[in-house]
C-alpha positions in Angstrom: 0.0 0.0 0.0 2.9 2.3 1.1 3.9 1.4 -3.1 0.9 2.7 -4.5 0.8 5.8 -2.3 4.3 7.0 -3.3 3.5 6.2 -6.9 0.3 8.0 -7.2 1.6 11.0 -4.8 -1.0 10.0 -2.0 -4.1 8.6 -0.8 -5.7 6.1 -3.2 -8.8 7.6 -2.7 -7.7 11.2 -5.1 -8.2 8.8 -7.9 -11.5 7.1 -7.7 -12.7 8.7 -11.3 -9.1 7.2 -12.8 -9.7 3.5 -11.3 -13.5 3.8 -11.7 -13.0 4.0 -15.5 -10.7 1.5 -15.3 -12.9 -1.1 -13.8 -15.7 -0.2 -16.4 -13.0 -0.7 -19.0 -12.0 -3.7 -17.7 -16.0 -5.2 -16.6 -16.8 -3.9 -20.6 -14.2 -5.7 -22.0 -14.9 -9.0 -20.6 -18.2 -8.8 -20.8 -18.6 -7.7 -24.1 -16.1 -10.4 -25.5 -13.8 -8.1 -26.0 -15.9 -5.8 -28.7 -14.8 -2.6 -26.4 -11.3 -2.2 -26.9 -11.4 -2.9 -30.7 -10.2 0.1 -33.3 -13.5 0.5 -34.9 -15.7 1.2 -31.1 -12.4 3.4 -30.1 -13.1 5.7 -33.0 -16.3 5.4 -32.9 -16.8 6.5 -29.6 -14.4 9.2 -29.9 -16.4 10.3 -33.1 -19.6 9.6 -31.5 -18.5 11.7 -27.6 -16.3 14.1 -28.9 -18.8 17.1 -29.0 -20.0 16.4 -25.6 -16.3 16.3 -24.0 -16.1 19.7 -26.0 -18.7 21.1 -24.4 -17.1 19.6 -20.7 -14.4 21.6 -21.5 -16.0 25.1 -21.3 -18.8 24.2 -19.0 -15.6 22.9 -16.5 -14.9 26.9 -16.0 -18.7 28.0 -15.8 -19.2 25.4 -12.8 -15.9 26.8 -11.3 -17.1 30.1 -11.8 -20.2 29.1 -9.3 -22.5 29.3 -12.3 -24.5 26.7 -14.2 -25.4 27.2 -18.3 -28.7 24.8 -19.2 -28.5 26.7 -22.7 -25.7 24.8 -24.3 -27.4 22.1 -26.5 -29.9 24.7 -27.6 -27.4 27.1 -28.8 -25.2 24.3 -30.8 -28.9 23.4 -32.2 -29.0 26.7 -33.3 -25.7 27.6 -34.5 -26.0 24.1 -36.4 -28.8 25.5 -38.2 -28.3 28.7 -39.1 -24.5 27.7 -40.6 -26.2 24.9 -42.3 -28.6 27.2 -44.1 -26.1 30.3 -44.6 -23.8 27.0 -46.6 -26.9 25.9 -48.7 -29.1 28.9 -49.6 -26.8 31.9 -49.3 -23.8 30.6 -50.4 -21.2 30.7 -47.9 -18.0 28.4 -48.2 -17.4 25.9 -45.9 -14.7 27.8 -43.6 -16.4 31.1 -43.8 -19.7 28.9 -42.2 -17.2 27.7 -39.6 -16.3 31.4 -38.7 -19.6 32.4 -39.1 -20.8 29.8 -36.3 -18.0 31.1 -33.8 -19.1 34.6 -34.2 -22.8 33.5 -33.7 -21.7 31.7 -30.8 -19.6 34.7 -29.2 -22.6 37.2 -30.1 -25.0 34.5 -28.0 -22.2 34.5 -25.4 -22.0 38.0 -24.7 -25.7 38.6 -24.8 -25.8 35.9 -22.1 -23.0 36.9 -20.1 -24.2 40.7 -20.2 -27.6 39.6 -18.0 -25.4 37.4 -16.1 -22.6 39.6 -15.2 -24.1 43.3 -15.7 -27.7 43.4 -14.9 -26.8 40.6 -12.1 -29.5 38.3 -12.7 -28.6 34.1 -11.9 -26.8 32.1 -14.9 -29.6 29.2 -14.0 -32.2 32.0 -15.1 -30.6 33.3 -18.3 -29.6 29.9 -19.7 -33.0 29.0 -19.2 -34.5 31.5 -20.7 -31.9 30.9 -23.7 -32.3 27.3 -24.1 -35.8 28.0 -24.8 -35.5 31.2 -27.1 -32.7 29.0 -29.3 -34.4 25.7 -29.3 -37.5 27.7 -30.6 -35.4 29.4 -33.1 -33.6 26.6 -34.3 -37.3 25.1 -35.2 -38.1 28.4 -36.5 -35.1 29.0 -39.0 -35.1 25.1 -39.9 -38.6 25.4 -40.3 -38.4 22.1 -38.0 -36.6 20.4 -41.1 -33.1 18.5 -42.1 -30.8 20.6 -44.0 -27.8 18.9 -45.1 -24.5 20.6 -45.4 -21.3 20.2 -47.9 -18.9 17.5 -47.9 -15.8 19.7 -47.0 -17.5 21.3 -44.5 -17.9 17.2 -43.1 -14.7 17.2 -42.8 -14.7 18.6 -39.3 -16.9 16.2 -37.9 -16.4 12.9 -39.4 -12.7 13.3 -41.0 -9.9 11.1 -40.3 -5.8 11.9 -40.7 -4.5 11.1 -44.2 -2.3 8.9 -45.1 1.2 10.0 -46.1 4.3 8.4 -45.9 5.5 4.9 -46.3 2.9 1.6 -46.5 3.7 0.4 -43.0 0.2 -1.4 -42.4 -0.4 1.9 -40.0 -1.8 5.2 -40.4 1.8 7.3 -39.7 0.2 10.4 -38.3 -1.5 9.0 -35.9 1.6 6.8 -34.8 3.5 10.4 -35.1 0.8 12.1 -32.5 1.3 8.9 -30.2 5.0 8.8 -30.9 5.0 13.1 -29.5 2.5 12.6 -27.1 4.9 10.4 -25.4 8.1 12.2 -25.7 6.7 14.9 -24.2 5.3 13.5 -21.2 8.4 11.7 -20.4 10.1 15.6 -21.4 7.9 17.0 -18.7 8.0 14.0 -15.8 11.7 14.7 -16.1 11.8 18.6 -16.7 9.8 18.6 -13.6 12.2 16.3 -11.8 15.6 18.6 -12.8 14.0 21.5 -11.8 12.9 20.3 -8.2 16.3 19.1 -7.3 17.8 22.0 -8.4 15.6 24.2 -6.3 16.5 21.8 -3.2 13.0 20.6 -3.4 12.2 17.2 -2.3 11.4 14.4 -5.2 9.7 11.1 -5.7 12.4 8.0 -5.7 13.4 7.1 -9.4 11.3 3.8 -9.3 8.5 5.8 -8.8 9.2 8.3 -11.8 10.4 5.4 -13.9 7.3 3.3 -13.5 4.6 5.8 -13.4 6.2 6.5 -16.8 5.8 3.3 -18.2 2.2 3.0 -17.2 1.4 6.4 -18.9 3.1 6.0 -22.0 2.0 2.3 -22.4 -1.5 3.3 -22.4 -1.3 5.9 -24.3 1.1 3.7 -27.1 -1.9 1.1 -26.8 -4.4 3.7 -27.6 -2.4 5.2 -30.2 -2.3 1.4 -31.8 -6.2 1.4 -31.7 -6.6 4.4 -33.8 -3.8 3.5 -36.3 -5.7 0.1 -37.5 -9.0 0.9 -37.7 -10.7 -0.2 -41.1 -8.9 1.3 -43.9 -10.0 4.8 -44.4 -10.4 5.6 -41.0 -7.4 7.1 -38.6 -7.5 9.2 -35.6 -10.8 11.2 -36.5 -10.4 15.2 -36.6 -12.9 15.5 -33.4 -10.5 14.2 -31.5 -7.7 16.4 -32.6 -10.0 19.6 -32.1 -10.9 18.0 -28.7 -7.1 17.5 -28.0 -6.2 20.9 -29.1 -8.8 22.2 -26.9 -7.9 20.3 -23.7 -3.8 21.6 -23.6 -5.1 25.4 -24.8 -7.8 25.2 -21.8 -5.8 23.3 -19.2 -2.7 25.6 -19.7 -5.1 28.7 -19.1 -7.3 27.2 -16.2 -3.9 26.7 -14.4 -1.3 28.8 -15.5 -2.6 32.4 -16.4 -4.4 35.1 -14.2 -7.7 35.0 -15.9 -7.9 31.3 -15.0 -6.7 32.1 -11.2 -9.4 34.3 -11.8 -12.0 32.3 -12.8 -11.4 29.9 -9.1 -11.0 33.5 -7.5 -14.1 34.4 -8.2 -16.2 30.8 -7.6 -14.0 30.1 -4.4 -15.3 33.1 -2.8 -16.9 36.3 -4.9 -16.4 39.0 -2.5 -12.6 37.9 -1.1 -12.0 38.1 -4.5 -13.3 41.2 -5.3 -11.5 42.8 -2.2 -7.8 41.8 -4.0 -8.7 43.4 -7.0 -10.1 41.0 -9.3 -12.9 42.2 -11.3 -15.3 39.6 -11.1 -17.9 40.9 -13.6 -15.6 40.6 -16.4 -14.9 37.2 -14.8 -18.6 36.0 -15.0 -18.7 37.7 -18.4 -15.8 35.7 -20.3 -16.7 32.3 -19.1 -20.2 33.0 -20.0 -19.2 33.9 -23.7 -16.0 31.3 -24.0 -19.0 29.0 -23.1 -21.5 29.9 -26.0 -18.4 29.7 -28.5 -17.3 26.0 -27.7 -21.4 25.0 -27.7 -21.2 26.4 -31.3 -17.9 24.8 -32.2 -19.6 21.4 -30.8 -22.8 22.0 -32.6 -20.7 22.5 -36.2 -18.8 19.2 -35.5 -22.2 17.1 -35.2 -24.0 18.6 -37.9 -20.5 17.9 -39.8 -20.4 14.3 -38.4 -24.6 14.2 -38.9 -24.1 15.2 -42.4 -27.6 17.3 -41.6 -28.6 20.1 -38.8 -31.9 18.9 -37.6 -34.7 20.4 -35.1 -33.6 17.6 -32.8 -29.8 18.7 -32.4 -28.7 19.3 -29.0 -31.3 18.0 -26.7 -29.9 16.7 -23.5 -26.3 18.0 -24.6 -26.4 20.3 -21.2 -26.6 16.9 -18.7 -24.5 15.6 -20.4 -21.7 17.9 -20.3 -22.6 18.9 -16.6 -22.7 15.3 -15.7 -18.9 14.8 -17.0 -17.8 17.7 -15.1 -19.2 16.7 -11.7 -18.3 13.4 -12.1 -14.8 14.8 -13.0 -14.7 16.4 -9.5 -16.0 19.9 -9.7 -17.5 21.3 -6.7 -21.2 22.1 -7.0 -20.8 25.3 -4.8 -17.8 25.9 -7.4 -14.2 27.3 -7.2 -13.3 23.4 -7.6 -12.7 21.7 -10.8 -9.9 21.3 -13.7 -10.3 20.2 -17.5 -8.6 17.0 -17.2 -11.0 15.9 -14.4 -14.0 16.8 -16.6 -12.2 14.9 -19.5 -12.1 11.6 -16.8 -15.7 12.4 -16.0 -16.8 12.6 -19.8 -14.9 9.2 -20.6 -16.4 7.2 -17.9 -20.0 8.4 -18.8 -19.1 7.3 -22.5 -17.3 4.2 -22.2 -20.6 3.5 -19.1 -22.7 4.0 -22.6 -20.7 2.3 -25.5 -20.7 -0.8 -22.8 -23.9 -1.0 -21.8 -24.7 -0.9 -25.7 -22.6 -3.9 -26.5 -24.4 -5.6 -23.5 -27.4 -4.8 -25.4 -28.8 -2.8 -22.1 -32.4 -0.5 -23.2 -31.7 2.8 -22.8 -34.4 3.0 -19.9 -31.4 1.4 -17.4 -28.5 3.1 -19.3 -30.1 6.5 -18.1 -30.6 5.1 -15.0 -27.4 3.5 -14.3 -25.8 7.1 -15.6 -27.6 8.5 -13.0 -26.5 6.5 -10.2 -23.1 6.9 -11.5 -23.3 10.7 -11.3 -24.9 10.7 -7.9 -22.2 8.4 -6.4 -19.2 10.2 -7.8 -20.5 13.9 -6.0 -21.0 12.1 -2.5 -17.4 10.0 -3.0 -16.1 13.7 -3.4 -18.3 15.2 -0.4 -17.8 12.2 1.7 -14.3 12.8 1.0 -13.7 16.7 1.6 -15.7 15.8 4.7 -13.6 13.6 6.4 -10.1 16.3 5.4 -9.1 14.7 2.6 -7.8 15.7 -0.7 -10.7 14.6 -3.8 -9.2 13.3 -6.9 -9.8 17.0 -8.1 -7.6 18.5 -5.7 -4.7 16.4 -6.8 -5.4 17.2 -10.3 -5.0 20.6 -9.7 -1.8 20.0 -8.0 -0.4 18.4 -10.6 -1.2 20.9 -13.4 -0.8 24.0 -11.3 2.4 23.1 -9.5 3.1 25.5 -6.4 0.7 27.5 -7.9 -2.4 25.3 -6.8 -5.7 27.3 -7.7 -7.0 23.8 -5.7 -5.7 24.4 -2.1 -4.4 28.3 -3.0 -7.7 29.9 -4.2 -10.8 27.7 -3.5 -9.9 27.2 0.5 -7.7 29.9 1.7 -9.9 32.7 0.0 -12.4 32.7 2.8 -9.5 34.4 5.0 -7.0 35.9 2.7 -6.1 36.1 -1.4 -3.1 35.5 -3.4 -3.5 36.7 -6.8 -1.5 38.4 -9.8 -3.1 41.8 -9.8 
């Protein structure tokens, strides 16, 4: 036991979410006779989760922010639409449609975030009123009808990586993403090592380095394997690349830079944080907006994926994403949270799905069983802050934000003092 503590930097219990999903991984992959872990259910449930781990990613900061947004799936509905028609009947290329969406989606944003953070009325309310107002207009501009969209303008949602390079039975890019993905965590496990002992700082034994290592990058090599065989066309899709993208730009904010110190500032405690100086409207405002844009971005990649926007885009897209993020280890009462825990959260809820499908469960006990599922994973986390000890959140935090915790620095201490970057 002493082992596994030293190995995963403390008590087991930080990383229920990790072993949960590897359990249902495991369980999914025996039961199903092994139908989970092949290359064509990997990409497919990439393909099929991607928007929803998309729209974790944003709704990660508005739950941190101590604010809620029910308007998401409404607003990629209607995004989905109105770049669908502005392609077909007015003309628009493909990429100018995907611009067009963003802007659509920051204009929603900002309208949204303007009654949220200026006239002070509660995110529940405003994204309440605006999944209705967008799910109505969505029927209204579709006239409650398919409209299909171009075939470069698919590419976004159902593309793959080409092929280039030498016939090696593989697609090469992919084995080139795997190939980087693991040089540079090995880059950073040992960057981060140097750079402790030179400060005098205390480290890890070698084994312990050496071995967590090993674990990481043979998962991610095996993964990286499962893309690169699929049937012959397919590859890593392009969802999963915009996801990735997403993830590294949004986990290197949320932990590194002062708007995302802002951002737990503000839903660790609003009025400490006003008192240092951070401007807390603005705050409410940005995550608000950043919100609406990645609902939009998600809504283009289904329609993309769908082929077609339809009046039925969207619906239920909000529980899920809120689902991942609290099953990730975000606080309800916010100030708590980080993008790679909602990223855990939204692959347990999916690979709890793609299973249960191969099981052949009705989707009557898949919701149910999701719902247990969510409802366990916020009392492990209360049950755990309860009794003093660190949720699997906390050490996420720790190990993306270094000594600069937004975890233990902002969410806790700000009932007494601050510590933030003017």
């Amino acid at each position: 036991m002493n082992a596994i503590k030293q190995l995963f930097g403390g008590n087991t219990r930080q990383f229920g979410m990790i072993f949960a999903l590897i359990a249902l991984v495991v369980y999914f992959q025996i039961r199903s006779g092994g139908l989970l872990l092949t290359p064509d259910n990997v990409i497919n449930l990439m393909n099929g989760y991607s928007y929803i781990l998309i729209l974790a990613v944003g709704m990660v900061l508005v739950i941190i922010a101590g604010h809620i947004d029910l308007s998401v799936g409404s607003v990629a509905a209607f995004v989905g639409i109105v770049v669908a028609l502005s392609m077909r009947d007015w003309g628009l290329p493909w990429y100018m449609g995907i611009v067009a969406g963003l802007v659509l989606g920051a204009l929603i944003g900002a309208w949204q975030g303007f009654f949220v953070a200026y006239v002070g009325i509660p995110a529940f309310i405003v994204t309440l009123a605006g999944m209705l107002i967008f799910r109505g207009a969505n029927q209204f501009f579709g006239k409650s009808l398919t409209v299909p969209v171009p075939a470069d303008f698919q590419f976004i949602g159902a593309g793959y990586l080409p092929e280039i390079g030498p016939d090696t039975g593989y697609n090469n890019l992919t084995l080139l993403i795997g190939f980087l993905a693991v040089a540079a965590i090995i880059w950073g496990e040992l960057r981060g090592r140097s750079k402790s002992l030179s400060l005098g700082a205390g480290v890890k034994p070698m084994w312990v380095t050496i071995v967590k290592l090993v674990i990481l990058c043979a998962v991610i090599l095996y993964v990286t394997y499962l893309f690169a065989t699929g049937r012959p066309g397919t590859s890593f899709p392009m969802p999963g690349i915009i996801l990735g993208v997403l993830v590294l730009v949004y986990g290197f904010i949320s932990s590194r830079t002062t708007i995302g110190r802002h951002v737990y500032a503000v839903g660790g405690n609003r009025h400490a944080a006003a008192l240092s100086g951070v401007k807390s409207k603005r705050t409410d405002f940005l995550v608000i907006m950043n919100m609406a844009i990645l609902a939009a971005l998600a809504g283009m990649i289904f329609v993309a994926r769908s082929n077609a926007s339809g009046p039925s885009d969207g619906v239920g897209w909000e529980l899920d994403a809120i689902a991942a993020v609290f099953i990730g280890g975000a606080a309800v009462t916010g100030g708590v949270g980080t993008v790679v825990g909602s990223m855990i959260g939204g692959l347990v809820m999916a690979v709890l799905s793609s299973g249960l499908q191969l099981l052949g469960v009705g989707s009557d006990w898949t919701q149910i069983i999701k719902g247990l599922v969510l409802l366990a994973a916020v009392v492990f986390d209360v049950y755990n802050k309860s009794q003093g000890k660190p949720s699997f959140i906390g050490f996420m935090m720790k190990k993306l934000g270094g000594r600069d915790n937004p975890d233990l620095e902002v969410a806790y201490p700000l009932k007494d003092t601050v510590k933030l970057e003017p």
